[in-house]
Every structure is written in C-alpha cells, then in structure tokens.
DOZASE-285927 format. One line per 3 residues: number of its first residue (from 0); their letters; for each residue z, x, y of N, C-alpha, C. Coordinates in steps of 0.1 Angstrom, whole numbers, plus 5000, padded with zeros to 4 digits. Layout:
N
NUM = a = Z,X,Y,Z,X,Y,Z,X,Y  ... $
//
This chain:
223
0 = xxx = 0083,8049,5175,0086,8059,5165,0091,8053,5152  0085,8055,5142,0093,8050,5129,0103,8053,5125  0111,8046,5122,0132,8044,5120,0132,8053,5101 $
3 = xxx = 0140,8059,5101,0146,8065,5089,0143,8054,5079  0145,8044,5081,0144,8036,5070,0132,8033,5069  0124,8033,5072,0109,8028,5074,0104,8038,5065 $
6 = xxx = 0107,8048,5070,0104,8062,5067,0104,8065,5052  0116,8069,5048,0119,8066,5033,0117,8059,5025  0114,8045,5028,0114,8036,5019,0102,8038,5014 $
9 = xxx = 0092,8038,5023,0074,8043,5018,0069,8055,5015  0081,8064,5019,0081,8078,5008,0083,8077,4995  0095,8067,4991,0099,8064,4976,0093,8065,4966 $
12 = xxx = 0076,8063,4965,0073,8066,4949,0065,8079,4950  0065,8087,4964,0061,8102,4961,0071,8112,4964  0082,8103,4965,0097,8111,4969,0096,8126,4960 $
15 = xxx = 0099,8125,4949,0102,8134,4940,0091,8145,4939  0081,8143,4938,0065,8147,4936,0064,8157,4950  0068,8147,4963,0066,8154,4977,0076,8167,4974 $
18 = xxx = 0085,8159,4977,0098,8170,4983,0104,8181,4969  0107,8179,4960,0111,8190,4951,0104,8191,4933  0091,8190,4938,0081,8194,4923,0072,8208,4934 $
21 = xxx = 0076,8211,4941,0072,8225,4946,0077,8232,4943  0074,8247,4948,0088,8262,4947,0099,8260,4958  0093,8256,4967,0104,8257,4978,0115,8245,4975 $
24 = xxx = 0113,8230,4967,0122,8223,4968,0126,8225,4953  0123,8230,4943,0125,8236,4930,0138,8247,4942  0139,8254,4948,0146,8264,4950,0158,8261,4954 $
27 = xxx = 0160,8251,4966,0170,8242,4971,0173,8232,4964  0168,8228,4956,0173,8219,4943,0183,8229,4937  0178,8238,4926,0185,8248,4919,0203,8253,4927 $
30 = xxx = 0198,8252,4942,0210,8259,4948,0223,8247,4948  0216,8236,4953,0222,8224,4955,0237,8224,4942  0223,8219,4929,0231,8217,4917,0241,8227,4914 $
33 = xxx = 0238,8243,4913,0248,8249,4916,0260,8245,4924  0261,8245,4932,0272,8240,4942,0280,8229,4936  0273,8215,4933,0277,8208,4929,0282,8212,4913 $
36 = xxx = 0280,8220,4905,0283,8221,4892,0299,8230,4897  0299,8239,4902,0306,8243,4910,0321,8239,4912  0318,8229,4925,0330,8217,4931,0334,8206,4927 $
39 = xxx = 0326,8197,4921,0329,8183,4917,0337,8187,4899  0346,8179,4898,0353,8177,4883,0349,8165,4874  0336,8175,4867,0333,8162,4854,0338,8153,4851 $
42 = xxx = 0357,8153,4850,0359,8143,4848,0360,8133,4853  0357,8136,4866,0357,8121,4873,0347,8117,4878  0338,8121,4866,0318,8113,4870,0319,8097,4879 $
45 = xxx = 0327,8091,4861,0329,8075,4867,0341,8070,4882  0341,8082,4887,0348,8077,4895,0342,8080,4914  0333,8087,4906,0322,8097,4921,0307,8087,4924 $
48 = xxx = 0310,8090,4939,0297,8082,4948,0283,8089,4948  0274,8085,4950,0260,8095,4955,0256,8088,4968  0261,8087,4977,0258,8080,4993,0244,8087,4994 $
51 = xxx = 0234,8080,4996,0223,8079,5002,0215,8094,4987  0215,8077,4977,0213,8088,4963,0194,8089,4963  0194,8080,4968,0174,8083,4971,0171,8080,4958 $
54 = xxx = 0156,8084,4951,0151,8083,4941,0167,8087,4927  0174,8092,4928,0185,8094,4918,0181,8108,4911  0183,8120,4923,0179,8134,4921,0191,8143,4912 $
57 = xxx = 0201,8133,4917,0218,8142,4919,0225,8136,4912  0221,8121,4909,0233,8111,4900,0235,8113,4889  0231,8127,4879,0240,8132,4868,0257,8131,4872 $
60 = xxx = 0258,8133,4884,0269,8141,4889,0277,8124,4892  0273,8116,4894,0282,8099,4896,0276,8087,4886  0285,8083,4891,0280,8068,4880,0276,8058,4889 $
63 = xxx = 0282,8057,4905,0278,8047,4917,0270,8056,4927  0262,8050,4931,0246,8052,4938,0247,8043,4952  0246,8047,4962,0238,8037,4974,0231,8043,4983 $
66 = xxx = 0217,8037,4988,0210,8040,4995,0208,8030,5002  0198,8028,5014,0194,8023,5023,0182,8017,5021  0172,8026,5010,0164,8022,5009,0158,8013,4995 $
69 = xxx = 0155,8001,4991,0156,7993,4981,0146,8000,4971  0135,8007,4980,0125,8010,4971,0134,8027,4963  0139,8033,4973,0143,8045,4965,0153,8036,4956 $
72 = xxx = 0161,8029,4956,0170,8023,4948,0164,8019,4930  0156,8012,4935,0147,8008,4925,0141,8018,4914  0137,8032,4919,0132,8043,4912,0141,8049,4904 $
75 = xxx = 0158,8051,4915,0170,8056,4909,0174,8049,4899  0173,8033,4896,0175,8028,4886,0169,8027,4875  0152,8033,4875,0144,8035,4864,0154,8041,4858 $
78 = xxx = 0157,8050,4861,0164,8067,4857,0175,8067,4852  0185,8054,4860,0195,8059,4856,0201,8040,4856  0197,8032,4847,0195,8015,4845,0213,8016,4839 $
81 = xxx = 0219,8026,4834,0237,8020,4832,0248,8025,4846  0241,8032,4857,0250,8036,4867,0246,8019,4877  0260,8023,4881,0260,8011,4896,0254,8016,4908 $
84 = xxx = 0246,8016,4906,0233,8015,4922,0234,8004,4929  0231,8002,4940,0239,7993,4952,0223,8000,4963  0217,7987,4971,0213,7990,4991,0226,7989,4995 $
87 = xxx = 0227,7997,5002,0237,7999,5015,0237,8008,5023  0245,8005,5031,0244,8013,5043,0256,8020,5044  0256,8033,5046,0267,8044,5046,0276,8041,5052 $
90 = xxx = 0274,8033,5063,0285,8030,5071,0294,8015,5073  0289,8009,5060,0298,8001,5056,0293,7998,5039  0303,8000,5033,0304,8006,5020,0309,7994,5007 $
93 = xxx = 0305,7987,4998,0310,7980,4991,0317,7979,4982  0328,7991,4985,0337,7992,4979,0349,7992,4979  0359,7993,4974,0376,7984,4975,0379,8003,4982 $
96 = xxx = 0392,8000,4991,0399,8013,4990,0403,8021,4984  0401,8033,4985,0406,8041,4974,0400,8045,4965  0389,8038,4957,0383,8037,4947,0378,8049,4942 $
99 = xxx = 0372,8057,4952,0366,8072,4946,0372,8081,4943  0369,8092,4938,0378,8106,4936,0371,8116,4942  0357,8113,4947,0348,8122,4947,0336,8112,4953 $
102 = xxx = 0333,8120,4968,0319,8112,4970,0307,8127,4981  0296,8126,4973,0288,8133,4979,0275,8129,4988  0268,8135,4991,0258,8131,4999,0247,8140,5006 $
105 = xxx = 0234,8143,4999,0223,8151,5007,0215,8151,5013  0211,8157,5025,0198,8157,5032,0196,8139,5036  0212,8135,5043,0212,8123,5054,0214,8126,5066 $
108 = xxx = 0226,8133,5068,0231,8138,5080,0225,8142,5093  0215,8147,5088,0206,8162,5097,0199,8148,5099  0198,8134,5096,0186,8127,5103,0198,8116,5114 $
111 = xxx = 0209,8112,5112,0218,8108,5119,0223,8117,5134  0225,8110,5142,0238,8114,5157,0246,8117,5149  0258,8128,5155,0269,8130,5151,0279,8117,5155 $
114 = xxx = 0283,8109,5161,0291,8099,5164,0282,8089,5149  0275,8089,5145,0267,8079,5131,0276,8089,5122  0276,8104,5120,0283,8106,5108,0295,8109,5107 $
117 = xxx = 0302,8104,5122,0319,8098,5124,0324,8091,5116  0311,8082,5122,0316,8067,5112,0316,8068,5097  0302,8073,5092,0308,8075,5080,0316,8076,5074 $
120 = xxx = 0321,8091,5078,0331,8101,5077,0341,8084,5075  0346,8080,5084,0355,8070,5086,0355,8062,5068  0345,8059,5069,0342,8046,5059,0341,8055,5046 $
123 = xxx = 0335,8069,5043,0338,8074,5029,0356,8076,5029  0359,8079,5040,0373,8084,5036,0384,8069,5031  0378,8058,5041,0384,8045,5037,0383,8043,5020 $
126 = xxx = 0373,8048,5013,0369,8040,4997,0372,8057,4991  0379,8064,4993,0382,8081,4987,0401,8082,4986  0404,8088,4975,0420,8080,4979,0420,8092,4981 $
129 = xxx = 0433,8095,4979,0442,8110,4989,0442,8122,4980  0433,8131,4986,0429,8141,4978,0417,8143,4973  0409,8133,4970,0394,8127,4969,0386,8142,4979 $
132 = xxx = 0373,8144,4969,0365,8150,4983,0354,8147,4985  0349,8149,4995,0338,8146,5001,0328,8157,5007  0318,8160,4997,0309,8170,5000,0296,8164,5009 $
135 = xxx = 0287,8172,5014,0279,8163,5022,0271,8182,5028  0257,8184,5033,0251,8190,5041,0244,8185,5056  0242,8195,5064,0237,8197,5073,0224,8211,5075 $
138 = xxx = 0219,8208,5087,0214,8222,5090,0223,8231,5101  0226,8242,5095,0234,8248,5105,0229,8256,5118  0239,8252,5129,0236,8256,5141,0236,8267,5146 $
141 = xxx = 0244,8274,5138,0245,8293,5142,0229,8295,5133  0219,8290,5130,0206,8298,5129,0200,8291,5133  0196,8278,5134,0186,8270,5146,0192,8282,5160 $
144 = xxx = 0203,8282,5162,0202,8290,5178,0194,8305,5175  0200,8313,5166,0188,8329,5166,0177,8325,5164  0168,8310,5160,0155,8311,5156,0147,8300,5169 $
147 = xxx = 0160,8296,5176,0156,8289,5182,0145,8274,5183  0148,8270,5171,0143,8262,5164,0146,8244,5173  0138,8236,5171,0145,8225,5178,0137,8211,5173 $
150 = xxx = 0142,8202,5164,0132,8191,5160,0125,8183,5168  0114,8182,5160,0106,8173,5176,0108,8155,5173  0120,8153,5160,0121,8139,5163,0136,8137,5151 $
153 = xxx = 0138,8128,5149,0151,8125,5142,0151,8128,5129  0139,8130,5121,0138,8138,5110,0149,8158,5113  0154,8156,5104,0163,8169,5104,0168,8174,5121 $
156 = xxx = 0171,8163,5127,0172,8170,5146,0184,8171,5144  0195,8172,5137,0207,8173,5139,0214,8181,5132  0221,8199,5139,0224,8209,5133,0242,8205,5136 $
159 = xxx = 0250,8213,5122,0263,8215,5127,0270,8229,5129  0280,8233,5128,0286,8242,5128,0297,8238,5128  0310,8254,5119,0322,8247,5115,0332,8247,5125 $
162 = xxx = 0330,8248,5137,0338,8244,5143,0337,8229,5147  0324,8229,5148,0321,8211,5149,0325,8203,5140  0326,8208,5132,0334,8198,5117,0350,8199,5117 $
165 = xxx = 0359,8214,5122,0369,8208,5125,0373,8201,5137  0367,8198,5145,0369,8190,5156,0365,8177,5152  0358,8172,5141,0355,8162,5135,0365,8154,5129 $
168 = xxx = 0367,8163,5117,0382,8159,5107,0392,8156,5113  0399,8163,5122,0414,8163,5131,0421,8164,5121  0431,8153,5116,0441,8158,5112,0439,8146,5097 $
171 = xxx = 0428,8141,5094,0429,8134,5083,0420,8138,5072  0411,8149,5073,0408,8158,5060,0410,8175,5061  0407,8179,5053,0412,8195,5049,0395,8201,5049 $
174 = xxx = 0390,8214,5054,0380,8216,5051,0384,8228,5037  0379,8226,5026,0385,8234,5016,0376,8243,5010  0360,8242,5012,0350,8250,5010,0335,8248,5018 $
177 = xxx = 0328,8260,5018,0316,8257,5025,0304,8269,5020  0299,8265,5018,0284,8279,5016,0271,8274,5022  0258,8285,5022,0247,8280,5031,0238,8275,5018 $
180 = xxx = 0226,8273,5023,0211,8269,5017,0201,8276,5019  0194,8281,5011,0183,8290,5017,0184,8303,5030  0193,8313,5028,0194,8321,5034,0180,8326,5044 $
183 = xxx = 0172,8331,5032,0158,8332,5036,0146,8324,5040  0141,8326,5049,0130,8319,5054,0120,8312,5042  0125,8307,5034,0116,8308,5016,0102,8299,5018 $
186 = xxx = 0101,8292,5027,0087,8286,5029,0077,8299,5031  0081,8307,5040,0074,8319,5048,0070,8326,5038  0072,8326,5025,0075,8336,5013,0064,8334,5002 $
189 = xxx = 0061,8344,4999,0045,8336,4990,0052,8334,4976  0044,8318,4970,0052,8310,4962,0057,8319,4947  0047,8328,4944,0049,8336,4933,0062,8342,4937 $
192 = xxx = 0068,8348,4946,0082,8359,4951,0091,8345,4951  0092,8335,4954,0101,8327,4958,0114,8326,4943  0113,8326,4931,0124,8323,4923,0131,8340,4921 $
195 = xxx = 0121,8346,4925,0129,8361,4923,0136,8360,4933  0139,8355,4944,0151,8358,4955,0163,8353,4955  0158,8343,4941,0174,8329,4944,0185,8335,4939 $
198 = xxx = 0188,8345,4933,0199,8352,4927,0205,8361,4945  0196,8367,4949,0201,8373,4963,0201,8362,4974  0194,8353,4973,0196,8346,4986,0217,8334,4981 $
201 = xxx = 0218,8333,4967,0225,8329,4963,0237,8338,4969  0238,8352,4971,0249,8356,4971,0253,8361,4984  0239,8360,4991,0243,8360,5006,0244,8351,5014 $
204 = xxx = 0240,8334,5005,0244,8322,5011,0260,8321,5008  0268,8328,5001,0285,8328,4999,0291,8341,5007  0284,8352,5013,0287,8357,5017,0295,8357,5034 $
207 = xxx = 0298,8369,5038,0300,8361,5055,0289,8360,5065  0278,8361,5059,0265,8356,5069,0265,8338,5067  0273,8338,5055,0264,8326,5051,0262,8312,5066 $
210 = xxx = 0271,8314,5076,0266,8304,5084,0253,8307,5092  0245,8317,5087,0233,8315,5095,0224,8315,5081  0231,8303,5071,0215,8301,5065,0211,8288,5070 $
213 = xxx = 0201,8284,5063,0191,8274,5069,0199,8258,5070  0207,8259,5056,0222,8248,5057,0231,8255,5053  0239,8238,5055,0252,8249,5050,0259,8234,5045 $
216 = xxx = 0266,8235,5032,0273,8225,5024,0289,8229,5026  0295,8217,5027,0307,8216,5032,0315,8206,5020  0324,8212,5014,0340,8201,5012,0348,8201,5019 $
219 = xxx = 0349,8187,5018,0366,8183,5027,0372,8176,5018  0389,8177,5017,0395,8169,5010,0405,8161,5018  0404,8147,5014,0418,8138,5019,0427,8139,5022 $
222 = x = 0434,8140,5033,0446,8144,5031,0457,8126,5029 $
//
C-alpha cells in the first residue's frame, strides 16, 4: 500500500488544481479560512506554524511552514519565497522551545493513528509557550457512526470525537473552541446549489448539531 508520504509528494503539482479549484473544495476552503480569520491573532503571524502546510494553501495565516513532503514544500515556497519553510516531520520539529504563539494544521490527522497524533500533540506543545494555541482538524466520529461510514485505507481512516480529545489533553492543554465542516453532504449536492448553502451549512456547523458535521476544528490552548 503506498505510505502518506509517497502519496502526497506525487500529488504536489496537482495538489491545488485536484483538491480545492472545485465547488466542493472552494466550499471547505471558504469555511476553513473563516475559522482561521476568526481564532488566530494577526498579530502574531511571525510567530505562527502551518504543520504539514502542503502546497502553502493557509500560510497567509504564518510565516513558518513544515511539511513532509519536499515536493509540496517546494511549490509552498514558489508562493510564499520570504516565509521559513522547512521538510519535516510533525513529530519532531526544528524548533527551539517555546517559540510559537500559535500553531495550526489541516487535513493530516484523519491520515495518522491516534497514539501518532499524541505525539505530536507532545512535540507542538514542546515549541508553543504557555497560552500558545494549537488548532488542528479531524473527521468527526459522532457522523461517520449515523452514516456509518468506514475508510477502506489510511487516507482520512481516522475520526475523533470531543471526548476523545479530552482524554487526549489531560491536564496540559485547555480545549477553548470547536466548530464542524461541511454540515451537509455537499459532494451529494449539484455543483450549481453548492455556494448557496454555505451561509446555512456555516451556522449549523456552530450550532449544537455541530458534532455531526463531516469535521470538526478544534482549539486548544497551553496551559
């Protein structure tokens, strides 16, 4: 079976083209950045990570970049040639303690074991000083179970739920917000209807349904 990294790296120059120059990734883009415009504090661009920044979709939002893959790395730095882009691996990180104020991270998780995004978890909090947050998605497990859904390989196989996150944190981050992604089935949706929903699927992904949208975005802060 081919490894995440194998994977990605030979996606990298149809990355952007594949996954969000459609309606459906035009839609969860839109939601994403919301969020992020949202929670992170402009002011501390130069002090914010993009863990596993891929082609450089999100790195308005940081000035430091790392991925895994050299070739997504390579494209992110067409884009964006004055931020610090870095290969690396999430789970061991090249940076001094403390260093961040702010580190985020999308659409890695759901391809990781939960014990792989322990470690993480471990290693962003080591380079995040106290109070620092750490945003990050999954697919959520209270709607994989009503839809009964189940991956047939390590691409997106791994759903959470917030109880699974605070059993995660323990006693060394705070969970301080969370909303879903895509409420609605929006692939299922003919492409023309798709941007008229994002205003409603937006307010019923903040609602109290929201743990059975398709994701669900999580901050935690340092304690």
């Amino acid at each position: 079976m081919e490894s995440i990294f194998t994977y990605y790296n030979k996606l990298a120059a149809s990355y952007d083209e594949n996954r969000f120059a459609n309606s459906y990734g035009k839609f969860i883009h839109q939601q994403e950045i919301s969020y992020l415009n949202e929670t992170l504090n402009k002011k501390n661009t130069k002090y914010t990570l993009d863990l596993a920044c891929g082609t450089g979709r999100l790195l308005q939002f940081a000035k430091y970049g790392v991925d895994n893959s050299p070739n997504m790395i390579n494209i992110a730095t067409g884009k964006y040639p004055n931020h610090n882009l870095q290969v690396s691996k999430g789970g061991s990180l090249p940076f001094k303690n403390s260093f961040f104020k702010q580190v985020y991270s999308f659409h890695l998780f759901m391809h990781l074991e939960i014990n792989h995004f322990s470690q993480i978890l471990n290693e962003v909090g080591r380079t995040l000083e106290k109070g620092g947050t750490f945003t990050f998605d999954f697919p959520s497990k209270s709607r994989r179970k009503i839809t009964r859904y189940k991956a047939a390989s390590w691409h997106g196989g791994t759903q959470i739920g917030t109880s699974d996150i605070h059993k995660i944190i323990k006693n060394n981050w705070e969970l301080v917000n969370y909303r879903g992604v895509a409420f609605f089935p929006i692939h299922h949706f003919p492409t023309k209807l798709r941007k008229h929903l994002l205003k409603l699927d937006n307010f019923l992904c903040r609602s109290i349904f929201k743990q059975f949208s398709s994701h669900l975005i999580f901050t935690l802060s340092k304690k």
